[in-house]
N, C-alpha and C positions, 0 to 999 in steps of 0.2 A: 364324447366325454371331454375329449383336450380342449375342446373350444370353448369348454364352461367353465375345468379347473384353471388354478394359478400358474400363470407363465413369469418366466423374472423379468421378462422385458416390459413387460407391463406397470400401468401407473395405479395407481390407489383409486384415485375416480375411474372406474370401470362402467361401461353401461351395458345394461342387462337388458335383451331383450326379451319379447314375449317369445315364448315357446307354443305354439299353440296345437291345439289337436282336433280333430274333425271325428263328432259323433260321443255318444256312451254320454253325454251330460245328465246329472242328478235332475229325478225330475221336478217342474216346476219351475225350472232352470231362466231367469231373465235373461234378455237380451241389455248389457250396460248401456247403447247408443240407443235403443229404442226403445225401450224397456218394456217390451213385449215378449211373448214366450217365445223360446225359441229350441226346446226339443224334443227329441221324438222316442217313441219307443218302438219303433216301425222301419226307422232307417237312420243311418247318418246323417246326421240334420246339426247343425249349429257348432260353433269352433268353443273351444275352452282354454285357457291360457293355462300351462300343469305348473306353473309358480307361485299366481299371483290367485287363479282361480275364479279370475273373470271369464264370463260368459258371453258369446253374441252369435247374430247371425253371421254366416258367410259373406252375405254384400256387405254387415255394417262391421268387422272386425277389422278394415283394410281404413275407414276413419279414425281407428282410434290412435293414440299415442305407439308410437313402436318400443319405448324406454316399458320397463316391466318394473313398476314400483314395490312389489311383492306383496301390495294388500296390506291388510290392518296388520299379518303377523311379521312386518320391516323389520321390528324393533327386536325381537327376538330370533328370525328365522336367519344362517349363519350362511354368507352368500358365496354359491361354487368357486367364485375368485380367488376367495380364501383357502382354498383348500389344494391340497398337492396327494396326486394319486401316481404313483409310481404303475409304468408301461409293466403290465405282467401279463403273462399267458394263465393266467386265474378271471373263471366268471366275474362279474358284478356283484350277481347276488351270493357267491362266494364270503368276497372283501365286507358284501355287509351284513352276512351272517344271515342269510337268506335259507332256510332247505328246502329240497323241493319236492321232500318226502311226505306223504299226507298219511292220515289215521283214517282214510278213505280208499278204497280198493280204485286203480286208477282206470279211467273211461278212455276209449278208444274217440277219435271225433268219430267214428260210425253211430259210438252211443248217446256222442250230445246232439248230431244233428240230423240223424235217422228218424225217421218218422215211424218207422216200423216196428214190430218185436216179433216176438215169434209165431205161431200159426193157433199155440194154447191160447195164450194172453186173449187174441182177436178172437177166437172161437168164443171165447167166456165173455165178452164185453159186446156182440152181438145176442148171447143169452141173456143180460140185462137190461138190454133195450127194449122199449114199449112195439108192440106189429107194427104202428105207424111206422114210428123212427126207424126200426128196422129195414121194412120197407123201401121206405126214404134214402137211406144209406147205401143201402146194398145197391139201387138201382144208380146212386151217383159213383159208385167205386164200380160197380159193372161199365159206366161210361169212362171210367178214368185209368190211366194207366201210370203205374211208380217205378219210376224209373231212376239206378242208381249213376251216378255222377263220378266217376275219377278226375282228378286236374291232373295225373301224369302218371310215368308208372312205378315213382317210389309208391305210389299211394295205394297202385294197387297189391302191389306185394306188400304193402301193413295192411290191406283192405281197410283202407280210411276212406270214407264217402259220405257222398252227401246227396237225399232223394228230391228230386221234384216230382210232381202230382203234375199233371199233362192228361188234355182230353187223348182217347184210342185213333181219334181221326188226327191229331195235329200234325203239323208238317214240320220238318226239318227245322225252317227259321225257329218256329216257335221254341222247339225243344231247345235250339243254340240262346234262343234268348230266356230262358226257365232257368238254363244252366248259369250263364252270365249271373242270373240275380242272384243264385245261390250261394254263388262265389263272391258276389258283391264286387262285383268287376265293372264296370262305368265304359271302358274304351271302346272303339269303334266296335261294333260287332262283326263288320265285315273283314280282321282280323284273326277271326277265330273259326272253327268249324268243329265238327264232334264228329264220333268213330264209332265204332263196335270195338268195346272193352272184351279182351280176350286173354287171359294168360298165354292162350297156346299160338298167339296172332300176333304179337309187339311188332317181330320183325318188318311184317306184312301187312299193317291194320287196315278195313278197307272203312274210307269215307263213307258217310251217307248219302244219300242219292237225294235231290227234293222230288222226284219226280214221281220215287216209290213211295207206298203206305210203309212208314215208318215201322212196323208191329210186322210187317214180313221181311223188313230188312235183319231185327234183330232175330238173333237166336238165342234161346234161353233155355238153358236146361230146364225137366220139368221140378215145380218148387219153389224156381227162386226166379229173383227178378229180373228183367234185362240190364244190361249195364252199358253205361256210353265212357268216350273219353272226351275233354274239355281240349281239344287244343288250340295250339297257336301256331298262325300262319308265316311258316320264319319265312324272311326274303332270302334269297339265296345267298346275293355276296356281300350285303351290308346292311347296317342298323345302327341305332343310337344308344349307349350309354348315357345315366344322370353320375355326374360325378362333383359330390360335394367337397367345400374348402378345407373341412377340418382344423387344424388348429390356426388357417390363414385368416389375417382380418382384410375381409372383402366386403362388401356393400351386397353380394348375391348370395342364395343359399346353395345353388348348383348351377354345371353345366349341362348343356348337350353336347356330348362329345362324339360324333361321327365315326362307325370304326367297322371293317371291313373285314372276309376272315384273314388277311394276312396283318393286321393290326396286332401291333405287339404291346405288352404294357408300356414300356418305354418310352411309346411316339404317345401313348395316350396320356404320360403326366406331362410330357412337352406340351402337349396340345389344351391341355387342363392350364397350364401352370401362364401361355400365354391368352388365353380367354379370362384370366382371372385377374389379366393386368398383372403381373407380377414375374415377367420372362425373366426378368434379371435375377430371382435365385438359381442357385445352382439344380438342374434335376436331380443329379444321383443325390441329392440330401436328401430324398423325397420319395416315400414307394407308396404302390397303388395296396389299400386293405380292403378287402369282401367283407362282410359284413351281412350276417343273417340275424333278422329282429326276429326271432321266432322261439318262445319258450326262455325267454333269455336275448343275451347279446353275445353271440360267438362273431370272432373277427378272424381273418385269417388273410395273410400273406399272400399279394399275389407275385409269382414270379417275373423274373422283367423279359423275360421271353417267350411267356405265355401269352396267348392271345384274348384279352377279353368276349370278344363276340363269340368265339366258341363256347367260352363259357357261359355267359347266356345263354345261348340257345342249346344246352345241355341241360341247364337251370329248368329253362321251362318245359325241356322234354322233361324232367324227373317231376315237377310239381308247380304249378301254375302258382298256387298261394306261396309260395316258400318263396317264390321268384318274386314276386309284385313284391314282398319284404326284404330284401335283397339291396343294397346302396355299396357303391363302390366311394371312398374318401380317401383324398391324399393325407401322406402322416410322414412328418419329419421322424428319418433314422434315426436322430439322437431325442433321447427324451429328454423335451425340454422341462421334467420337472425336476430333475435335478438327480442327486444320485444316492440318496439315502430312502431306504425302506425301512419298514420297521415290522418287524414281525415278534408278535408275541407270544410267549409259550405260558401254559399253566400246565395244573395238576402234577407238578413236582413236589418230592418230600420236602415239609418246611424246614426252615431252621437250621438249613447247611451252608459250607460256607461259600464262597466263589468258584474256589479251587474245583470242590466235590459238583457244581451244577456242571462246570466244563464239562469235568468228564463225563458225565451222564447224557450230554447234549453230542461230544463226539465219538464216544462209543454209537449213538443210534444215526447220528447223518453223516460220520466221516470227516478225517483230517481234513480230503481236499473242500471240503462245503463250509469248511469254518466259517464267523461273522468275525465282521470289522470292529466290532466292539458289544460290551454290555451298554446300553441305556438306562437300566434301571433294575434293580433286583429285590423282591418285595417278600423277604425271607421269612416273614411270620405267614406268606400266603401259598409260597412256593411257587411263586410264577418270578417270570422276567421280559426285557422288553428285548432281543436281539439287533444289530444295526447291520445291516449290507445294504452292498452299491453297486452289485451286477445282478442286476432282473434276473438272466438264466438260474442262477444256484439260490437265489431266495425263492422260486418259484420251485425246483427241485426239493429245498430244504422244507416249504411247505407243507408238500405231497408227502415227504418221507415221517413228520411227526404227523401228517394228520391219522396213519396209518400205523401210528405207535405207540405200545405202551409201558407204563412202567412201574412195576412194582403193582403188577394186574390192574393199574388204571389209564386209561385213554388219554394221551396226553393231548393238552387244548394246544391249536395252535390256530394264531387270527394272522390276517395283514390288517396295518393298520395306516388308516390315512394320516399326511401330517396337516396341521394348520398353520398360516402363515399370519401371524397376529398382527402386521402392520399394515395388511392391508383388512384390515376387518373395521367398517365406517364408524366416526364414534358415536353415531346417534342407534348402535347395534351392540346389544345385550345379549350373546346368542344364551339358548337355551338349551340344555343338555337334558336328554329324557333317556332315563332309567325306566326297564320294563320290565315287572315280576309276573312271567305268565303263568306262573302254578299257585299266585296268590287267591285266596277268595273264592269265588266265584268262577274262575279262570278264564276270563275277559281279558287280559292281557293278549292275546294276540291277534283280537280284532283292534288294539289300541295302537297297535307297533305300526300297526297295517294303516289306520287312518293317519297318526301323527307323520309316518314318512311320507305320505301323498302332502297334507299341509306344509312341513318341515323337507330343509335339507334330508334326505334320508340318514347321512352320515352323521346326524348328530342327536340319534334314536340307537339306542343301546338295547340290547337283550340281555337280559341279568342270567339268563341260563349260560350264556356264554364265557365263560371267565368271572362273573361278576362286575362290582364296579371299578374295578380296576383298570381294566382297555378303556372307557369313555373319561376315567380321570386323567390318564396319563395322555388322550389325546388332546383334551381342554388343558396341560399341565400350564402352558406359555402363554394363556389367554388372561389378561390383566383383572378381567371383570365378565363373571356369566352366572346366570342361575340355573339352579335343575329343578327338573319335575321327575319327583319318583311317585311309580304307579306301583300299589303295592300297599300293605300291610305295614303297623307300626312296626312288627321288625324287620321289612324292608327299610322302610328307614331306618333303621337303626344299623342295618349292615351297613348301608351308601354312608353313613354319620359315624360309623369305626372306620372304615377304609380311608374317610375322608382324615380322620385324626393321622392315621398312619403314612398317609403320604401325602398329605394335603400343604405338609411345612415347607415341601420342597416345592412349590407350586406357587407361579407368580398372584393367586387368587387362593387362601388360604380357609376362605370360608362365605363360598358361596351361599345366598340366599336358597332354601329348597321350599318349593311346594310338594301337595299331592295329592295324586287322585288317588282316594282309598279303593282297593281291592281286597283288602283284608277280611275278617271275619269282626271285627274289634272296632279297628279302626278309631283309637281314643283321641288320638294326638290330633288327625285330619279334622275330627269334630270342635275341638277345641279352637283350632286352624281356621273356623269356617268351612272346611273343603268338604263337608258332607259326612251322612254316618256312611255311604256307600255307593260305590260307581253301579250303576243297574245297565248300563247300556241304552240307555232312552236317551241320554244329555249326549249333545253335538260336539266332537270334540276341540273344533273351531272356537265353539264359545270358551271350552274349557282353557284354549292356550291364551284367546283372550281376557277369562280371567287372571290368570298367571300375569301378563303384563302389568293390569289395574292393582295386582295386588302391595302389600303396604311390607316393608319389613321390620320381622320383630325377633326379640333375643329369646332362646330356653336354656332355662339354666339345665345343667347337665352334673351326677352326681356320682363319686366313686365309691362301690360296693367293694367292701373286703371283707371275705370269710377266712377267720382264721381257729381252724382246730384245737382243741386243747391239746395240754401236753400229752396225757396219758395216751387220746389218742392220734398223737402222732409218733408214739413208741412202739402203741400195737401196730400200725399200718407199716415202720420202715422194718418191723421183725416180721409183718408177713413178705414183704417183700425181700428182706434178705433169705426168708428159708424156702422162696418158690423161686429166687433165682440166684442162690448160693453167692449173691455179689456182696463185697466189704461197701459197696458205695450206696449208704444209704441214706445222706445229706439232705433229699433232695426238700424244699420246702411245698408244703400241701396250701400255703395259701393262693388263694382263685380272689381276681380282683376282674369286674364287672365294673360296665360304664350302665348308668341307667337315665333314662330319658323320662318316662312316665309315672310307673309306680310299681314296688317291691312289696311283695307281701310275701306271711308267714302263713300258716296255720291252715283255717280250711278253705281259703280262698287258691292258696298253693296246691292243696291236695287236690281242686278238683281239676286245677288247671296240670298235673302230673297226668291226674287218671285222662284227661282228654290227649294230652300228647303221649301216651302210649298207646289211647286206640289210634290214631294217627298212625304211629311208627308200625305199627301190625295191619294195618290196612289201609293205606293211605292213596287207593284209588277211589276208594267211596268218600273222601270229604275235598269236594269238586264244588259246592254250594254252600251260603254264607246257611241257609236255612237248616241244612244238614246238619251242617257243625255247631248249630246252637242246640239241633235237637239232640244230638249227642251230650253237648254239656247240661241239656238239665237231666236226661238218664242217668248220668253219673250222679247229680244233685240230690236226685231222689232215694240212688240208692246208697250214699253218705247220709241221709237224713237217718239209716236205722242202722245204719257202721258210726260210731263217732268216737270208737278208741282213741284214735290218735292225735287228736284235736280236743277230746272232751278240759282237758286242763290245761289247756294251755298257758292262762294268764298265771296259773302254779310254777308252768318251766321254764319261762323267759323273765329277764329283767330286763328295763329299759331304761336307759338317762338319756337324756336330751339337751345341749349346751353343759353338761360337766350334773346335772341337776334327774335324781333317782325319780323316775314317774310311776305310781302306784297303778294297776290293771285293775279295771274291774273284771268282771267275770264273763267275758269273751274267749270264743275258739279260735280268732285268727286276727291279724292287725293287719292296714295296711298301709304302707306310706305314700302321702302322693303327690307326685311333683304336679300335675294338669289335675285338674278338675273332671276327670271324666275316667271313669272306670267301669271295665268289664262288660264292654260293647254301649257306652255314653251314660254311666249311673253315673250319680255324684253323691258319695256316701257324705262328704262334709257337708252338702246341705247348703241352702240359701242362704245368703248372710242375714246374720241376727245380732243383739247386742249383748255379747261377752267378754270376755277375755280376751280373746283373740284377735287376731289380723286378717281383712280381707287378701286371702291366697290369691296369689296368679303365679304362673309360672317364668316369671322372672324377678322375683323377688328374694333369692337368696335363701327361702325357708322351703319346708317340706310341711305337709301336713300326716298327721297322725292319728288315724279312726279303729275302730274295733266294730267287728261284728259279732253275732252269739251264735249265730250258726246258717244254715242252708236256710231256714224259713225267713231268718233275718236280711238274706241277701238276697232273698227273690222280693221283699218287699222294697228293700232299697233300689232293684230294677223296677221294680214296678211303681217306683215313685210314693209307696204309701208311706215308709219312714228314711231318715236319716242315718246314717251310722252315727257313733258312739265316738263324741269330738275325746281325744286324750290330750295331744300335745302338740305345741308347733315351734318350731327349731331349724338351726343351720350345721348341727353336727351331733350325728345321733351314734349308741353305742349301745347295742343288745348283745345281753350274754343267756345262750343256746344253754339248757341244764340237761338237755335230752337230745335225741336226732328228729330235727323237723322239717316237713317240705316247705320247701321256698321257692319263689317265682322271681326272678326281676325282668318286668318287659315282658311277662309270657314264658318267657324260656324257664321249666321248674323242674327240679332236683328234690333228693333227701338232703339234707345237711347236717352231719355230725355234730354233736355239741359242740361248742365254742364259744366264739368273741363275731359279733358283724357289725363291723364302724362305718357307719355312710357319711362321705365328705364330699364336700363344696368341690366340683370339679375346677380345674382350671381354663377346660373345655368347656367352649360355651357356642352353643350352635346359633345360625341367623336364619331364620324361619319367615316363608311367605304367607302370611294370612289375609285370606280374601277378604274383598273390602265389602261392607257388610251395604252402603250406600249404591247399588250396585242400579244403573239406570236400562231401561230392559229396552233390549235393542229387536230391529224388525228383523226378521231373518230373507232378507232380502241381497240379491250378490250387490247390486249398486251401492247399499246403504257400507255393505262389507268392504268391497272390497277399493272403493273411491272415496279420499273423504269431500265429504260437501264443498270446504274451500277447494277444494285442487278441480276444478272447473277440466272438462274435457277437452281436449284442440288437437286439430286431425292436425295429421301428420303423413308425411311421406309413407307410403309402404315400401317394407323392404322386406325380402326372403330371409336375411339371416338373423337370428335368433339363439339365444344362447339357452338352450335347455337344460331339464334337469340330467343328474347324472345317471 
């Protein structure tokens, strides 16, 4: 990872190499140099760049360019250079908000690469067979024999294995070479040999023989299968370690370090550190780190009196696979990223003041864990940003909130990466992606998943985590970037209040946003271009590519104030002072609402109430966009024979509009509306025609104003057969409530007590990406992607070292 993030000794022209990796390529997959296929679904077969996301063969990957241009997405994607990750004893997938909890009972590898089940299963899939087949089967599994496989013996104390199929005659080589493939092991074979797998044998295991029939060497209990072990032929007093540069800039990606078992760490970073051409740093700056790829990245200290060959060759007595993922890299003691962490806390009460979070924060980690300062404290949300400069206690201070709560809520706590914005190229926009995975459809977390393989991972956000809080305040110092929020129009609307509330202190005060809708609704994205709804069929590569092409435009944004009448704000502060015997009962009942889309009264509120209260009472069943409309016309239908509380509407409301009284006609609900698109993409204003009025857009300063008459009139305006009911159109409107009515803005709906509701001209004014409608359809081809046609190919040198993703 240090070799990809930001060092201070470093220059702003950075070059990125390819990262490349061997095998799992999408299929279909081109070769760039020869533009022929080049993968398999059979074996490791062909290299993939994990940046840029070029493809090739193994002989033609070593002509191509070593510099890693990042592909079409340069322009947005936010390069590791940039970025500063403080040394912590915290996972990866930790810092990037990774779990590794599933909603899936977890599989043993017995259960993904076992061939076997139990003796039921096969009894019943032999009764389904045709006599042939039968037959057939039986007489090639009587020939054959299944045999399980350990690579060591952590593996067989979890009984983690893996079978191969071998004829009853094969001999020893063969089964060592069945075992080799299973393992996907390539090295000499004459390095390895196989045993009798025995819990009650480790100390003592005996080789196989070639010279016996294999089936009377093994013993097997009756039932179950023979078992062997995979080993490795250790030389007795010497062997080689790979020992990579790590944060060193070398021209190679590793050594061969020779080391013997009285080889101590010590002589092995000497011996590293002069292979590497670079004797003249000091060693003790310098220690040797383990390093297991496995389910993760765990790193771990070695000591400088420890022997690495021992450790080896203990490695691969415990587990052949764990071992072959295994890398020893040197790593400078002092972290050269510098000394500020940033750790952020949520799920605190809102609305307190500095004083009162302290102590809330040292009551649960303790005087001596204190931080070095506040960063940021975001009081209407209850979170903050904390600042420390010693790894040990921010790494202690982690652990202790991740495991705390307060006031019976869980309190968040993230680390947060910082960005170094002057070294960020200027022909680079990054892109910040917001991710609402319980929106819609709840496709959100296969999108987290593809955007961070395309993108920096660290600049792909999960909105379960904190909200959009931790991704703004890490973009806070970046002069110019755009977001892509995935999500529903009131995900956008949250990312577009948060933005208001902390966005003035941010060198970039109003980023451009797209988005890919997940919502049920989805008005504002359609409006947007961006679609009525993400289905999971569209690539998300194209999608970022859109995002690029796309054009920016203004939406005006509008402030909703409800204010109660007097009467009743006399009853509400005299119920409140006889349930809680307080003299303080000042407090003001007015509620002020930002609204982006459109505000409605009457029965358009009501039914958008009755659908968010099935929601709130059962809100594991509306998981599909389809669901949750089939629930909103249930509601529809049975409001068409309830119509109490909507039947007179246009009786209890009055409206002016620019200072000027607008008479109702005889409508159950109004609605106002900033976009042209309402209630999953109707447009009750209707196609332009020649009247009175202005052609609407949403950046013109006005609001439009339609009526409906009830439930049959709104399923026809979804259905395209009539228009709503044009009343008025204006820039500052002012309804006075004669009764309690539901109201929506944006979706979100309430009762509202009689009153006063004044919609004004915000001063907030958002910058919106809308895709470009000219859109030229491109091949989905990796050469066409990921090289453009001017930048012509020219071999170059090959070199091992390569700066990966993080």
């Amino acid at each position: 990872m240090e070799c990809a993030t930001y060092f201070p000794q470093r220059d702003r022209n950075v070059i990125h190499y390819h990262h490349w990796r061997e095998g799992n390529l999408p299929p279909n997959s081109k070769c760039v140099a020869c533009k022929k296929t080049c993968w398999s679904s059979e074996c490791l077969a062909g290299m993939r760049c994990e940046w840029c996301g070029v493809s090739a063969h193994a002989t033609c990957y070593r002509s191509l360019p070593v510099e890693c241009k990042f592909g079409s997405l340069r322009e947005i994607l936010l390069p590791s250079s940039c970025l500063t990750i403080p040394r912590l004893d915290v996972p990866m997938e930790t810092i990037l908000g990774i779990s590794r909890k599933s909603t899936f009972p977890a599989r043993t590898v017995s259960e993904e690469w076992s061939s076997s089940g139990d003796s039921k299963t096969e009894d019943e899939e032999r009764e389904r067979r045709s006599p042939r087949e039968k037959d057939g089967r039986d007489k090639d599994k009587e020939d054959c024999e299944i045999i399980r496989v350990f690579d060591g013996n952590a593996s067989l104390k979890k009984r983690l294995y893996r079978t191969i199929s071998v004829p009853r005659n094969a001999t020893v080589q063969a089964i060592l070479e069945a075992a080799l493939k299973t393992f996907h092991i390539s090295d000499d074979p004459k390095n390895y040999f196989v045993t009798e797998a025995s819990e009650s044998s480790l100390a003592g295991e005996r080789e196989l023989e070639e010279s016996m029939p294999v089936r009377s060497q093994l013993k097997t209990p009756d039932g179950k299968r023979p078992s062997i072990f995979l080993r490795y032929k250790e030389q007795k007093d010497s062997g080689c370690i790979k020992v990579y540069p790590g944060g060193l800039r070398v021209s190679c990606g590793y050594k061969n370090i020779l080391v013997n078992k009285d080889t101590t760490t010590e002589e092995v970073i000497l011996t590293s550190l002069r292979k590497f051409g670079v004797e003249d740093k000091d060693p003790e700056s310098f220690e040797l780190i383990e390093v297991l790829l496995d389910k993760g990245v765990t790193e771990r200290k070695v000591e400088r009196t420890a022997k690495p060959f021992q450790i080896m060759v203990h490695s691969r007595r415990e587990s052949l696979r764990q071992n072959r993922m295994t890398r020893f890299y040197l790593q400078q003691k002092e972290d050269p990223h510098g000394p500020s962490i940033s750790l952020y806390v949520g799920n605190l009460p809102t609305g307190l003041s500095q004083r009162q979070y302290e102590k809330i924060l040292v009551d649960i980690i303790g005087k001596e864990n204190k931080w070095e300062r506040f960063d940021g404290i975001y009081y209407e949300y209850g979170s903050l940003v904390l600042i420390y400069t010693i790894p040990e206690i921010a790494t202690t201070v982690f652990n202790i909130l991740q495991e705390s709560t307060f006031d019976d809520k869980q309190i968040l706590a993230l680390l947060l990466p910082n960005i170094q914005p002057h070294m960020i190229p200027d022909y680079v926009k990054p892109l910040m992606v917001f991710v609402n995975v319980k929106s819609g459809g709840c496709q959100g977390l296969d999108l987290i998943t593809s955007f961070r393989k395309l993108l920096n991972p660290h600049q792909v956000f999960n909105l379960e985590n904190g909200g959009p809080l931790p991704g703004l305040y890490v973009f806070r110092n970046i002069p110019y970037y755009k977001i892509l929020v995935c999500g529903g129009d009131g995900t956008v609307g949250w990312v577009l209040s948060c933005l208001d509330n902390v966005g003035q202190d941010a060198e970039c005060q109003s980023p451009p946003m797209a988005i890919v809708p997940l919502g049920t609704g989805n008005d504002l994205a359609r409006v947007l271009r961006w679609g009525p709804g993400y289905t999971g069929g569209e690539d998300p590569l194209n999608v970022l590519r859109d995002v690029i092409d796309a054009e920016e435009i203004k939406l005006d944004r509008w402030t909703v104030i409800f204010h109660p009448n007097e009467k009743e704000q006399d009853e509400t502060k005299m119920a409140i002072a006889n349930d809680t015997n307080s003299a303080n009962t000042t407090e003001d009942p007015t509620s002020i609402f930002v609204m982006n889309n459109y505000f409605g009264i009457g029965i358009d509120a009501e039914l958008c109430l009755g659908f968010h209260m099935a929601r709130e009472e059962k809100p594991d069943k509306f998981n599909s966009r389809l669901h949750n409309k089939g629930v909103y016309l249930k509601i529809g239908l049975r409001k068409m024979v309830n119509r109490k509380i909507c039947k007179d509407l246009y009786r209890n409301i009055k409206v002016e509009v620019d200072g000027k009284a607008i008479e109702l006609p005889p409508v159950e609900g109004i609605v106002i509306l900033n976009i042209l698109s309402w209630g999953s993409g109707a447009n009750p204003w209707g196609p332009e025609r020649d009247d009175q009025f202005n052609k609407p857009t949403h950046y013109d300063g006005n609001l439009e104003i339609v009526g409906v008459t009830g439930v049959v009139h709104m399923g026809q305006i979804h259905g395209g057969l009539r228009n709503g009911i044009r009343i008025a159109q204006g820039g500052h409107l002012r309804i006075t409530l004669l009764c309690d009515m539901p109201v929506h803005v944006d979706g979100e709906p309430w009762i509202q007590p009689a009153g006063q509701v004044i919609v004004l001209r915000s001063a907030l004014k958002a910058t919106m990406l809308k895709k470009s409608k000219n859109k030229i359809k491109r091949r989905n081809t990796e050469p066409s992607i990921f090289f453009p046609e001017n930048e012509p190919l020219q071999a170059s040198s090959p070199t091992e070292e390569s700066t990966g993703p993080l």
